[in-house]
N, C-alpha and C positions, 0 to 999 in steps of 0.2 A: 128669623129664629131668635129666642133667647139665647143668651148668655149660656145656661144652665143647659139649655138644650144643646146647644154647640159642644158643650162638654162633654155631653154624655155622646154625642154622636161621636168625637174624636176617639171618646175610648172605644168605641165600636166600630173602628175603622178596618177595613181589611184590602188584602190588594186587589187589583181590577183584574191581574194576570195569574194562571197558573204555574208561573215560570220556574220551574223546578231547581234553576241554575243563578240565580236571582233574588235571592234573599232579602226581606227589608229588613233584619238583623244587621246587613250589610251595608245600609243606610244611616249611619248615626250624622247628627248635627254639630258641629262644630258652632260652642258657645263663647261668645265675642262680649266682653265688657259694657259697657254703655259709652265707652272710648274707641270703641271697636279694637281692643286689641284683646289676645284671647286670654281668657280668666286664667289658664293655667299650659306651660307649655309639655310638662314631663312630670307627669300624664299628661296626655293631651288632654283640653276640656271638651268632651262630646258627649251627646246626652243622645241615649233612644232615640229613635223617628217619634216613639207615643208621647215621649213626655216634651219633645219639640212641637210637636202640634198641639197638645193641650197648652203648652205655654204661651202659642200662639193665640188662641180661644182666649186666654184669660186674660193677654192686653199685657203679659209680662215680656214679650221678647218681638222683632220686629224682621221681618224675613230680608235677609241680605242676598242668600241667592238658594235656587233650587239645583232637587236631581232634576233626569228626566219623568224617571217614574212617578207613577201617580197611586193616593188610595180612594176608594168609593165610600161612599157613604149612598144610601135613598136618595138622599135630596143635596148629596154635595159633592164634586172631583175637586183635588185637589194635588196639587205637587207636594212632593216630601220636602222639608227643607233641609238645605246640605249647612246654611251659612247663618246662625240667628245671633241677632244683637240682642242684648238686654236695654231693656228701657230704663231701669234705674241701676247706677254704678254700683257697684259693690266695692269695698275701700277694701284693699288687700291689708295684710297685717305685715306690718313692719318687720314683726322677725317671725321664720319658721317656725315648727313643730322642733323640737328636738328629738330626732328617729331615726333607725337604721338605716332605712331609706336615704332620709337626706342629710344623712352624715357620708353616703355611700355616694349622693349626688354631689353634694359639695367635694368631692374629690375626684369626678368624673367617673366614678367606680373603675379605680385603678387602685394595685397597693401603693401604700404611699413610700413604701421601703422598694421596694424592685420594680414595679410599673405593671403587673400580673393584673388582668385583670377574672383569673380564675377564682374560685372556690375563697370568697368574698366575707372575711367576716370582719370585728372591729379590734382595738389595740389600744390602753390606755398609754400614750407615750411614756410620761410618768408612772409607772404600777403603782398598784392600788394598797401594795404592802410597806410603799414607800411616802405613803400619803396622796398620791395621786387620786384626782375626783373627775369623775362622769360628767363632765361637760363639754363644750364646742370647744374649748382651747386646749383638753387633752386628752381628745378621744378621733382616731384617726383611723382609713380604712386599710387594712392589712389583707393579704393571702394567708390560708392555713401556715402555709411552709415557714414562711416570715414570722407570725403569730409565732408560734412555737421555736423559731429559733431564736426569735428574741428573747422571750420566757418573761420574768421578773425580773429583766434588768431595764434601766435608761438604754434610750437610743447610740448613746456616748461610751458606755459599756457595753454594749453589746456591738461595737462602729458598726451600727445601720442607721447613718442619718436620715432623717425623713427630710424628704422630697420636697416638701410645702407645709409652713407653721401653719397647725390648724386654728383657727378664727370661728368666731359665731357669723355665717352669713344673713346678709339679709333678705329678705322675700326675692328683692330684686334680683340678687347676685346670683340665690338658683334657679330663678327663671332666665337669667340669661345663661347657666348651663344647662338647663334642658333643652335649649336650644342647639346643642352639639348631639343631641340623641332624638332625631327625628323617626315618629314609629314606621312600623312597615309599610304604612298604605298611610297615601297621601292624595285626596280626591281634586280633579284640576281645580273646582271653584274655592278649594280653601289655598290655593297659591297667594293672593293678592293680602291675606291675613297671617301670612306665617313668614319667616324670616331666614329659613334655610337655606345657603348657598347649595340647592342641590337639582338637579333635573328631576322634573316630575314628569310620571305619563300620563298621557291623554288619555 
């Protein structure tokens, strides 16, 4: 078959099984570097089952390992893949996005005043009516309660010292905290790819 042809059969894949309890929803791909280590830990990087196999088709990514399941095509069986490497690397960027998110990462989403990791929002150490500015070295994750009882003052007037001087991390440093926040479902074949000291099921 062509190229083009492959393609269009992949998007017209469908399962072999009517398994009601079974979902290929349930099957995403865990995407792996061209170093094999995974693009992104927190989020994890996993792509659709469709757009794993069209990537397959297209000569971008190389199958590391499978489910058991399979999809049909006319003229093709095929395993889903659970494990895909990329053929060509992708250069990470040396520093994050600056975002709620991972301003929330970078502190393990805890507050940085009392260790709460409830009702999560953020807290210019310096306020903002004191000249305090929106960046990585003075913008830090708070609880509601904290937030507000600190108000408009310094950390120092208000004696809530914070926990850990907030810093600009880099790519690196939160991917190695996403590493402490592994998601709910963890599939056996991406154990040998991931870095979590934890038990995984069969």
């Amino acid at each position: 078959m062509f190229k083009a042809e492959l393609i269009e059969t992949a998007a017209r894949y469908r399962s072999a099984e009517d398994d009601a309890g079974s979902h290929l929803s349930a099957c995403p791909a865990l995407v792996l570097n061209a170093d094999y280590t995974p693009l992104s830990y927190y989020p994890l990087s996993l792509w659709p089952w469709q757009t794993a196999i069209k990537a397959v088709f297209l000569d971008r990514v190389d199958i590391v390992a499978s489910y058991d399941r399979e999809v049909h095509s006319p003229s093709l069986d095929m395993k889903i893949p659970s494990v895909i490497a990329l053929r060509q690397y992708v250069k990470q960027s040396e520093f994050p996005a600056f975002t709620r998110f991972n301003v929330f990462l970078r502190d393990k989403f805890t507050c940085q005043y009392c260790g709460s990791g409830e009702n999560l929002t953020f807290d210019h150490v310096i306020p903002r009516r004191l000249g305090g500015k929106t960046t990585w070295e003075n913008i830090i994750t708070a609880c509601g309660t904290c937030n507000m009882k600190k108000g408009g003052r310094t950390p120092k007037q208000a004696a809530m010292p914070v926990q850990a001087r907030p810093i600009r991390p880099t790519s690196w440093q939160l991917q190695q905290q996403g590493k402490m926040f592994p998601p709910n479902y963890l599939h056996e074949t991406w154990r040998d790819w991931l870095y979590w000291d934890i038990e995984l099921e069969a």
